[in-house]
MOPAC internal coordinates of N, CA, C and O (Angstrom, degrees):
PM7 1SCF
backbone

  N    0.0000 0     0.00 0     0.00 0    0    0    0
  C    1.4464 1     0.00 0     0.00 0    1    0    0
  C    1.5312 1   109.87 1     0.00 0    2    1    0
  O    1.2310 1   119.26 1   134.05 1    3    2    1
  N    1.5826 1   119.02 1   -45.95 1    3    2    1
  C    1.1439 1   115.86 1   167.91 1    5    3    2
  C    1.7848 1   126.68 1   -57.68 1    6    5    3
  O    1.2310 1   132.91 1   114.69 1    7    6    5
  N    0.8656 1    92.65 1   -65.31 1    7    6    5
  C    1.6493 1   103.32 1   171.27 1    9    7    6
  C    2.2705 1    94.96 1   -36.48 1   10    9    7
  O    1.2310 1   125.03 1   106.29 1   11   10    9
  N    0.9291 1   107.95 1   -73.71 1   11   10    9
  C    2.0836 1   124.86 1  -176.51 1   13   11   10
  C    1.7907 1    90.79 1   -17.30 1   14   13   11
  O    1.2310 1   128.22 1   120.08 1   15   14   13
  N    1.7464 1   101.77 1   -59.92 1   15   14   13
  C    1.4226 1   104.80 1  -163.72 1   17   15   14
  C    1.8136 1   117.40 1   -75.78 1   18   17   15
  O    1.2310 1   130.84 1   159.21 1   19   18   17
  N    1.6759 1    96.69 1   -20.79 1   19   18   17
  C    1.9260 1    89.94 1  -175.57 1   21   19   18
  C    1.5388 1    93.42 1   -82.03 1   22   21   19
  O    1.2310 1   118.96 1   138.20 1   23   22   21
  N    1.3004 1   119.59 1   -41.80 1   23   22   21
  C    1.6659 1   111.66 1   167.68 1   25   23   22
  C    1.5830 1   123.85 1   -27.70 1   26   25   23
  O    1.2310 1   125.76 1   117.03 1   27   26   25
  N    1.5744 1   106.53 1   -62.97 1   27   26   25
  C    1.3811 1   106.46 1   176.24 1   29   27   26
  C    1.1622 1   102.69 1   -69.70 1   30   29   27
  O    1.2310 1   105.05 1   136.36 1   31   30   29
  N    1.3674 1   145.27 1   -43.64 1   31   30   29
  C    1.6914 1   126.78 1  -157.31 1   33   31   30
  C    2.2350 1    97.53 1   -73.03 1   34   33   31
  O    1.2310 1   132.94 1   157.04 1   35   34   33
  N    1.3815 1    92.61 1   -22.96 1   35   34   33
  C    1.7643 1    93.10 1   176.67 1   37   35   34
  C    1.4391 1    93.22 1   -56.98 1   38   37   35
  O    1.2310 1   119.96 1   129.74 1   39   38   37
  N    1.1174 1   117.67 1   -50.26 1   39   38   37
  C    1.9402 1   128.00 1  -133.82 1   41   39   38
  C    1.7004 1    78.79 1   -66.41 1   42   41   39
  O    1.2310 1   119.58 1   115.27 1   43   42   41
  N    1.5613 1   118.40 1   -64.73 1   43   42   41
  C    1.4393 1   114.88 1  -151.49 1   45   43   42
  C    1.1773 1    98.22 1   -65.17 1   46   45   43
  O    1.2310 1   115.04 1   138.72 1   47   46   45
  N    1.4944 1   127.02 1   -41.28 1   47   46   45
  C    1.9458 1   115.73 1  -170.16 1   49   47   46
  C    1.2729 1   102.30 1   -50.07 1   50   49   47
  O    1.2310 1   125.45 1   134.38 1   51   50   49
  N    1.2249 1   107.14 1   -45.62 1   51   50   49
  C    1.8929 1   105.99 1  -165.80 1   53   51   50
  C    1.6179 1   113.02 1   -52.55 1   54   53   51
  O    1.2310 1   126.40 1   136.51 1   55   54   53
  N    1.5293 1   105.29 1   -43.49 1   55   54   53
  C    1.4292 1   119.87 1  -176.47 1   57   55   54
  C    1.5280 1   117.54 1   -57.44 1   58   57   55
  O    1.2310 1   129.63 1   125.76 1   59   58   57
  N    1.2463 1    99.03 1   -54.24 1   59   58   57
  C    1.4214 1   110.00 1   175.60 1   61   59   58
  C    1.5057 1   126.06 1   -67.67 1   62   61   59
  O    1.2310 1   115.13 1   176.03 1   63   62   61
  N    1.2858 1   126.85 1    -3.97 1   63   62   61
  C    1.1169 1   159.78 1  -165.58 1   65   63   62
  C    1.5789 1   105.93 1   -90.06 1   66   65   63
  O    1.2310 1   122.08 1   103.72 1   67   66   65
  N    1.9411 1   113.62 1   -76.28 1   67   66   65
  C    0.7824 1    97.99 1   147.19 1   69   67   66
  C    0.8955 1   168.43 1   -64.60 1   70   69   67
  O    1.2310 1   119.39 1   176.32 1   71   70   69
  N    1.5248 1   118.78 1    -3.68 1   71   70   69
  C    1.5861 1   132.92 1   178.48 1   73   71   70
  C    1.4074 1   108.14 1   -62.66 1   74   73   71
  O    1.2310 1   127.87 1   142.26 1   75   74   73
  N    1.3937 1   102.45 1   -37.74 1   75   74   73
  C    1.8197 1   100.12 1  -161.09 1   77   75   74
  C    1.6070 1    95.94 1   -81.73 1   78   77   75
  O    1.2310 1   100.41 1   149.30 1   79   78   77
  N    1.3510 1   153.11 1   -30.70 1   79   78   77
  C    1.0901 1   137.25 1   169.77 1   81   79   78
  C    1.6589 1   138.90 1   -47.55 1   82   81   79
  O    1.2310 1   126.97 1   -61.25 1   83   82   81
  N    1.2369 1   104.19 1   118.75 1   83   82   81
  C    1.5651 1    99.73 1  -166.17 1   85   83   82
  C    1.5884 1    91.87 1  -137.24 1   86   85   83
  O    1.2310 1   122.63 1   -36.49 1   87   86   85
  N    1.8632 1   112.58 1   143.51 1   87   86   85
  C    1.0926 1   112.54 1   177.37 1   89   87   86
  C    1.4315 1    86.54 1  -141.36 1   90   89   87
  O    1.2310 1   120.80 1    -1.39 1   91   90   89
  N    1.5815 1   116.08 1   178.61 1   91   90   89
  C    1.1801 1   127.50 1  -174.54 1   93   91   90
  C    1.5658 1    89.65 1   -75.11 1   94   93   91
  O    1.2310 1   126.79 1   -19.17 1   95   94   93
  N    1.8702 1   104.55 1   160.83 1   95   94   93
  C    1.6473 1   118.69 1  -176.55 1   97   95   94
  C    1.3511 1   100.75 1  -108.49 1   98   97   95
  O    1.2310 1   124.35 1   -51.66 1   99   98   97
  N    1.6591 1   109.25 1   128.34 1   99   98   97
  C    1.2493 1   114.66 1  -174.41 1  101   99   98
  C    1.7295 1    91.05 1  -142.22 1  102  101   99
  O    1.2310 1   119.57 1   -22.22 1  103  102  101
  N    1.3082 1   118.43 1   157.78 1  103  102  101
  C    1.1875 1   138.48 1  -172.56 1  105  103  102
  C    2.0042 1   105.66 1   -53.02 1  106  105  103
  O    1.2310 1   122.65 1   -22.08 1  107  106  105
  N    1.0775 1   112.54 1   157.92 1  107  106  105
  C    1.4487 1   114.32 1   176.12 1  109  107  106
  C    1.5595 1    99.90 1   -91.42 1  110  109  107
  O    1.2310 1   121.06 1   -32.87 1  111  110  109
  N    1.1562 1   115.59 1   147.13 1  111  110  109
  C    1.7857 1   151.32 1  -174.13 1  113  111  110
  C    1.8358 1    70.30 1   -54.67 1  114  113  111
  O    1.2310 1   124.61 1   -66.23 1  115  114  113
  N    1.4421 1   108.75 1   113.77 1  115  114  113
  C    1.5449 1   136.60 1   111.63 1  117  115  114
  C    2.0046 1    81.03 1   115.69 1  118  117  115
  O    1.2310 1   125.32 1  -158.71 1  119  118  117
  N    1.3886 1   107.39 1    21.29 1  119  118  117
  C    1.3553 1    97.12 1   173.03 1  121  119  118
  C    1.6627 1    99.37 1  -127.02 1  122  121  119
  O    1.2310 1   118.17 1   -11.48 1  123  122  121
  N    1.2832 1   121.09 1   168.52 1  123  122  121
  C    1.4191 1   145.60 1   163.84 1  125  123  122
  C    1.1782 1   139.62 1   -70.34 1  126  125  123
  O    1.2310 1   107.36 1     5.89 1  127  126  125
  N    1.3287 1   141.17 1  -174.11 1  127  126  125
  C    1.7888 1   140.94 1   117.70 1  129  127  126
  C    1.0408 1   119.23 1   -85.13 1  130  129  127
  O    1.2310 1   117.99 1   -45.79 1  131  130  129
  N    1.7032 1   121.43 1   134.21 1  131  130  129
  C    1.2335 1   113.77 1   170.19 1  133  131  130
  C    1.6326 1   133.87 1   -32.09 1  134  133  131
  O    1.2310 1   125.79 1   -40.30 1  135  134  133
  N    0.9171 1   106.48 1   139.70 1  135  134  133
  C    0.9144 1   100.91 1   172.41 1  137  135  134
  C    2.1459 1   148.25 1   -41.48 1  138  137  135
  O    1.2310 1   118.31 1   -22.30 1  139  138  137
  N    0.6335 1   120.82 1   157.70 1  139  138  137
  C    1.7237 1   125.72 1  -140.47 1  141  139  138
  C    1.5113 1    80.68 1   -75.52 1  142  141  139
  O    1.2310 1   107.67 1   -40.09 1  143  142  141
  N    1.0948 1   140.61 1   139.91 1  143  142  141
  C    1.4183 1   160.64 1  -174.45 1  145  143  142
  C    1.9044 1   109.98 1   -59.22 1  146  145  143
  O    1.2310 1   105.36 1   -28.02 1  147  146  145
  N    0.7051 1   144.73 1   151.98 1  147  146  145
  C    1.6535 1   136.24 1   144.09 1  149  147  146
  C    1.0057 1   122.34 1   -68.45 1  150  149  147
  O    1.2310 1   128.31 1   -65.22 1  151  150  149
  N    1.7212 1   101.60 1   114.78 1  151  150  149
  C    1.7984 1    98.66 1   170.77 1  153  151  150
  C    1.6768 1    90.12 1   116.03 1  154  153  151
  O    1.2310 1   118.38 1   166.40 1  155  154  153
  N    1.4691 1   120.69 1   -13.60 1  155  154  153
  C    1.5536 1   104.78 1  -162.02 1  157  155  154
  C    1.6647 1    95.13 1  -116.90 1  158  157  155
  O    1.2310 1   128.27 1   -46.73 1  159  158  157
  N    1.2348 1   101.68 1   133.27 1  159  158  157
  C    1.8693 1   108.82 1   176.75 1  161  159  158
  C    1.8583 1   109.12 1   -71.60 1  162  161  159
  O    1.2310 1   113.90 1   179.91 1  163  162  161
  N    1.4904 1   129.15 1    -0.09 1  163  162  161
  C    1.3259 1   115.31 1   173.81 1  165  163  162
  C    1.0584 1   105.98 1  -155.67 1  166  165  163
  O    1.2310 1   121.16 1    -8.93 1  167  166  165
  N    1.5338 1   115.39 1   171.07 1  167  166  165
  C    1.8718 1   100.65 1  -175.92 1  169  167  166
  C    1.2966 1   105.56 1  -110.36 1  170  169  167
  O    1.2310 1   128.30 1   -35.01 1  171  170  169
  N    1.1698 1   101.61 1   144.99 1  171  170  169
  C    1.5780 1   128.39 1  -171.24 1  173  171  170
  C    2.2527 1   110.78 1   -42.94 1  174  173  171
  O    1.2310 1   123.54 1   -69.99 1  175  174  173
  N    1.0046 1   110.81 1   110.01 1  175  174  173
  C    1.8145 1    82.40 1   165.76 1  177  175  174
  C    1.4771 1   115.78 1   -67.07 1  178  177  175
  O    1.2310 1   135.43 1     7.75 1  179  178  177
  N    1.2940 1    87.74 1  -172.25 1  179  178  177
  C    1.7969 1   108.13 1  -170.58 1  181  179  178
  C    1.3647 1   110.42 1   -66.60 1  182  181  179
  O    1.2310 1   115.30 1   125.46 1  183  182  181
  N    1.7347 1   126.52 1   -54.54 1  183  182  181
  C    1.0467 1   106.51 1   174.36 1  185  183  182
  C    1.7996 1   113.39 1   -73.41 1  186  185  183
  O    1.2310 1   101.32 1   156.69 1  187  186  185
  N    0.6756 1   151.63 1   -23.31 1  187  186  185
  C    1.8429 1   151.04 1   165.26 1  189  187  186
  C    1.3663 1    81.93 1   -30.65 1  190  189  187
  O    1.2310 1   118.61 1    99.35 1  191  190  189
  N    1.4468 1   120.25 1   -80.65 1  191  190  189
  C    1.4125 1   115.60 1  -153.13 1  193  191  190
  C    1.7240 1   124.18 1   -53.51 1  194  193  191
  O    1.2310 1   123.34 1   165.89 1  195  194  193
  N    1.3513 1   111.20 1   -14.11 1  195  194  193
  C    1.0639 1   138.48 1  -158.48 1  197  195  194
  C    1.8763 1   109.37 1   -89.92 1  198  197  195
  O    1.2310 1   136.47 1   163.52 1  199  198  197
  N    1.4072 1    85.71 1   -16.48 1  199  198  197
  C    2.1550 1    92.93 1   176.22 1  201  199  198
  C    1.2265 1    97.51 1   -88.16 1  202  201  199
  O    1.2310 1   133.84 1   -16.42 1  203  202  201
  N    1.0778 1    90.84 1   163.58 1  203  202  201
  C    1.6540 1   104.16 1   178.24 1  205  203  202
  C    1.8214 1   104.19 1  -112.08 1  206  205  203
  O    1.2310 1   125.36 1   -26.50 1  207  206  205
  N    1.2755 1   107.31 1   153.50 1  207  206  205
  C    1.2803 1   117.75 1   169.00 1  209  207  206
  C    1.6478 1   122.33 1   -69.43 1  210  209  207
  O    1.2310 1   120.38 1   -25.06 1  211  210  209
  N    1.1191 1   116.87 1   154.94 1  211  210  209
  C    1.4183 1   126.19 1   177.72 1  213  211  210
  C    2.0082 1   103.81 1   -57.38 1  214  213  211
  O    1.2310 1   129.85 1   139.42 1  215  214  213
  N    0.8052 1    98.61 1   -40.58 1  215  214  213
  C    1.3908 1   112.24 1   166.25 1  217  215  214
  C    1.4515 1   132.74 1   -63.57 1  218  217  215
  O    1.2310 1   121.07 1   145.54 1  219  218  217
  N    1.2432 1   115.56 1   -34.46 1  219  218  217
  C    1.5975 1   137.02 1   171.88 1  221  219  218
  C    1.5341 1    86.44 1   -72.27 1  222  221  219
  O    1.2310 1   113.33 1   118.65 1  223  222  221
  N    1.4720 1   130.22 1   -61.35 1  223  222  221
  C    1.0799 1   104.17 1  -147.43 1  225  223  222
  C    1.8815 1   105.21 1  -146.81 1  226  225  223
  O    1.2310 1   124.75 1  -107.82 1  227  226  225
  N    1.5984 1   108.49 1    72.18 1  227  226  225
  C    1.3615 1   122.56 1  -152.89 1  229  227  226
  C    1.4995 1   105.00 1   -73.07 1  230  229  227
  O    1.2310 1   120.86 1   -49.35 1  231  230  229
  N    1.4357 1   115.95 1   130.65 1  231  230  229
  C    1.1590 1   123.68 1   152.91 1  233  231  230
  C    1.4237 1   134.25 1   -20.21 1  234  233  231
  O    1.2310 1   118.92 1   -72.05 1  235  234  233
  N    1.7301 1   119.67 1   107.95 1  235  234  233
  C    1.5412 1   102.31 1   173.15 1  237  235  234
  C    1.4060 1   122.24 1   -56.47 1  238  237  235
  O    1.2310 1   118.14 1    -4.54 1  239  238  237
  N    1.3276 1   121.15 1   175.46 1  239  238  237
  C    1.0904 1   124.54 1  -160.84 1  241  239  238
  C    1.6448 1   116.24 1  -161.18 1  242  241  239
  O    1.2310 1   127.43 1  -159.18 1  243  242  241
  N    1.2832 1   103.30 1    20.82 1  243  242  241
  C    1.7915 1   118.57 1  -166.58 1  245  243  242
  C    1.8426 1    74.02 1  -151.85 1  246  245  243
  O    1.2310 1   136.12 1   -24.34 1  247  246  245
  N    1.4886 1    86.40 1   155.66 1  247  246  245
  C    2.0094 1   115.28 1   175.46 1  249  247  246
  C    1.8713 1    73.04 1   -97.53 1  250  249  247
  O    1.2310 1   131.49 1    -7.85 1  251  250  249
  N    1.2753 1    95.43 1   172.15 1  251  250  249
  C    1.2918 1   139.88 1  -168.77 1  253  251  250
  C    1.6578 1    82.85 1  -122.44 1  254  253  251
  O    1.2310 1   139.74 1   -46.84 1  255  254  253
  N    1.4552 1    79.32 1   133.16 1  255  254  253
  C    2.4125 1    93.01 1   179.28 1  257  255  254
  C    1.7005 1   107.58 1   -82.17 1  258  257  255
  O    1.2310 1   132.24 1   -46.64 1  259  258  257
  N    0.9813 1    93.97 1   133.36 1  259  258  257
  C    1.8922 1    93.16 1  -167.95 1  261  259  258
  C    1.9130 1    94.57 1  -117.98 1  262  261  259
  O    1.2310 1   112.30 1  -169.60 1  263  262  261
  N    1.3731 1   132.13 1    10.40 1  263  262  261
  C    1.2087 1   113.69 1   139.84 1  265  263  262
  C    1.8060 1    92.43 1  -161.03 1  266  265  263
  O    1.2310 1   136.30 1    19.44 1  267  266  265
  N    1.7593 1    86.05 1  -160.56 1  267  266  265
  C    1.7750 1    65.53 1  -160.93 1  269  267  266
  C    1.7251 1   115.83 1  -111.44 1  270  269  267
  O    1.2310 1   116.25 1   -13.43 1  271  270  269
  N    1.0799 1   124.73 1   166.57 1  271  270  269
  C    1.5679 1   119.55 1  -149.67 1  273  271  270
  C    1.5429 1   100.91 1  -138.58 1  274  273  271
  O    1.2310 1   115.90 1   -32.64 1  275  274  273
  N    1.2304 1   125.40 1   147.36 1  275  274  273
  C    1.2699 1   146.53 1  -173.55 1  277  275  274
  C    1.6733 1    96.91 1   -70.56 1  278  277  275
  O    1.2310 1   121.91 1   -53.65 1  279  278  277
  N    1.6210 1   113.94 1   126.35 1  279  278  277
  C    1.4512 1   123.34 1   175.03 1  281  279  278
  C    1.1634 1   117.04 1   -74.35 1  282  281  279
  O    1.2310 1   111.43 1   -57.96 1  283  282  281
  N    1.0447 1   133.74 1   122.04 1  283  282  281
  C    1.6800 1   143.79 1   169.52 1  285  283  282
  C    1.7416 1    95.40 1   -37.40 1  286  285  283
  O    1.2310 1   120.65 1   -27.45 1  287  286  285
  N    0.9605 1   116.37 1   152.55 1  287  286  285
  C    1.6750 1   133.03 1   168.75 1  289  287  286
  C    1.6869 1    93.29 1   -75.78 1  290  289  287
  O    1.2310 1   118.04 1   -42.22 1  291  290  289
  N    1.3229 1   121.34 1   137.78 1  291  290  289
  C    1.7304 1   158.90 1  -148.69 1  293  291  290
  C    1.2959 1    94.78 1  -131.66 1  294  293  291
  O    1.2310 1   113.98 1  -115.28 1  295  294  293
  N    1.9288 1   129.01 1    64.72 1  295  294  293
  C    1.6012 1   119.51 1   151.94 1  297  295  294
  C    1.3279 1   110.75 1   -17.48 1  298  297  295
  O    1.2310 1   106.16 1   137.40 1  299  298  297
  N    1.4654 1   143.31 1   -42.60 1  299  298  297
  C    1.5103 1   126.95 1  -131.38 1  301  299  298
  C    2.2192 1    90.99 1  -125.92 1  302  301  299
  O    1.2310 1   120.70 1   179.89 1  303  302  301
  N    1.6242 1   116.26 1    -0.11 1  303  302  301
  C    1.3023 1   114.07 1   173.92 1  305  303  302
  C    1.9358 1   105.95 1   -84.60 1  306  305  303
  O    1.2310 1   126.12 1  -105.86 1  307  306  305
  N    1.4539 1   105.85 1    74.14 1  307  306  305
  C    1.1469 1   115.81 1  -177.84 1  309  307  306
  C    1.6703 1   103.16 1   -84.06 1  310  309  307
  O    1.2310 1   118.47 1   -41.20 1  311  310  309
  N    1.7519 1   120.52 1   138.80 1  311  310  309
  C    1.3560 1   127.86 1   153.66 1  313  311  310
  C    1.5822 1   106.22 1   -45.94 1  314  313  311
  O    1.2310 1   124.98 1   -50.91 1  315  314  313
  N    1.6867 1   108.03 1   129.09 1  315  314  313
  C    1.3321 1   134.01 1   174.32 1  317  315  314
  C    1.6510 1    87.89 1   -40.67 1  318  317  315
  O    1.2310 1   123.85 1   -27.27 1  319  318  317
  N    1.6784 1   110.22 1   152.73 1  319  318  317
  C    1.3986 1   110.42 1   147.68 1  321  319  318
  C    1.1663 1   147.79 1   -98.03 1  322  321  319
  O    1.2310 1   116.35 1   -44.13 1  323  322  321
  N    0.9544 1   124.54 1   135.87 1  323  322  321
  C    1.7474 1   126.87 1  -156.31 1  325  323  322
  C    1.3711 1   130.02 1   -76.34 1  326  325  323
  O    1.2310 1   120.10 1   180.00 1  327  326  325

């Protein structure tokens, strides 16, 4: 039982250990970056590639309802037909 618990208290240090390490992102030993885009005179680095487009990830554009409000009447919430 003793031994069960210094195992797990090993397991989490280790975990937590690595989480916090961060180094700059560079290609793996004997690989590249994709290749240089069409249309573009240089190739992109690692972090460039790493943003996202306005498109990947579009701006809201509606508030979020912060209490609650009477529904407009729904022309098209017609009774099923019988």
């Amino acid at each position: 039982m003793k031994l069960a618990s210094t195992f797990a208290a090993a397991a989490i240090a280790l975990s937590l250990a690595a989480c916090a390490q961060r180094t700059d992102l560079e290609p793996t030993p004997g690989a590249s970056l994709p290749p240089t885009p069409y249309g573009e005179n240089e190739q992109p680095e690692a972090e460039d590639l790493l943003e996202r487009s306005t498109q990947a990830a579009p701006q809201r554009n509606v508030e979020l309802r912060t209490r609650s409000e009477e529904r407009e009447a729904d022309p098209f919430d017609l009774p099923p037909e019988g």
